[in-house]
C-alpha positions in Angstrom: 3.7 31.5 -14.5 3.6 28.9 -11.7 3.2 25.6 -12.6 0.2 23.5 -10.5 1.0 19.8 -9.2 -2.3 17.6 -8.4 -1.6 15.6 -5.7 -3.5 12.3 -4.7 -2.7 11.3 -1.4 -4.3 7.9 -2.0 -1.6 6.9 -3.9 1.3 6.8 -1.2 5.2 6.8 -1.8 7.1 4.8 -0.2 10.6 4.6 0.8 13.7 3.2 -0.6 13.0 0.0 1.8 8.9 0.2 0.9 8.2 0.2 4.2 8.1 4.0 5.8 5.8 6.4 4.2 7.5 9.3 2.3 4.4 11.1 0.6 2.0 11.3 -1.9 2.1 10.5 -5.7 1.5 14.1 -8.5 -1.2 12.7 -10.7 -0.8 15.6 -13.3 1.3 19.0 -13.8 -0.4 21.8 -15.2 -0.7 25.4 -16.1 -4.5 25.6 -14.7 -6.4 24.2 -11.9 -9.5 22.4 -12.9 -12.2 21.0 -10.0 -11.1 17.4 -8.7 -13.3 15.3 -7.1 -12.1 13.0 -3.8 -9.2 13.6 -1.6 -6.8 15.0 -4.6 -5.7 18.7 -4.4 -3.7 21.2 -6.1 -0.3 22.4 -5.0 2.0 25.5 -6.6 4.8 24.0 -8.0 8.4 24.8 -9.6 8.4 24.7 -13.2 11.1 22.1 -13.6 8.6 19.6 -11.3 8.1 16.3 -13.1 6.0 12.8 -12.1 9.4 11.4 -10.8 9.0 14.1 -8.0 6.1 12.9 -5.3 4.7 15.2 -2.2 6.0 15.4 1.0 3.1 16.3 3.5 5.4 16.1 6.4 6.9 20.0 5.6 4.9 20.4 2.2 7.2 20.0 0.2 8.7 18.3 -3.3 11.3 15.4 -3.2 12.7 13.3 -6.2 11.9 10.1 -5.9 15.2 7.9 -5.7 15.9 5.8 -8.2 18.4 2.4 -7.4 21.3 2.4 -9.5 22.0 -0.3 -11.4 24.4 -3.2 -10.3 27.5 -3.7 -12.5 27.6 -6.9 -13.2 31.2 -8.6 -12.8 32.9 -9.8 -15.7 30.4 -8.1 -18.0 31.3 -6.7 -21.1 
């Protein structure tokens, strides 16, 4: 069965800078569409799809949002 991602495009990703656009937040990940009020709507998504993915409305697609590695810190133990 395929997974359902709601997407609210008034929550908007950002790039790794925070300045260019990259998509919209998922809200929620579910089994079953339910009615949503506003501008949120429903996308078929993969079943591995998690929160830490966003929307990409530029070709409809899922990206991971990118995470900053941590900076060793010199001469820590």
């Amino acid at each position: 069965m395929t997974k359902k991602a709601l997407i609210s495009p008034s929550e908007i990703r950002y790039g790794n800078e925070g300045q260019t656009q990259t998509g919209y937040r998922i809200a929620q990940i579910t089994d079953t569409e339910f009615a949503v009020g506003g501008n949120l709507f429903w996308i078929d998504c993969p079943d591995n799809t998690t929160t830490r993915h966003y929307y990409d409305p530029d070709d409809s697609g899922l990206k991971t949002i990118y995470v900053k590695p941590l900076v060793e810190i010199e001469g820590g133990g």
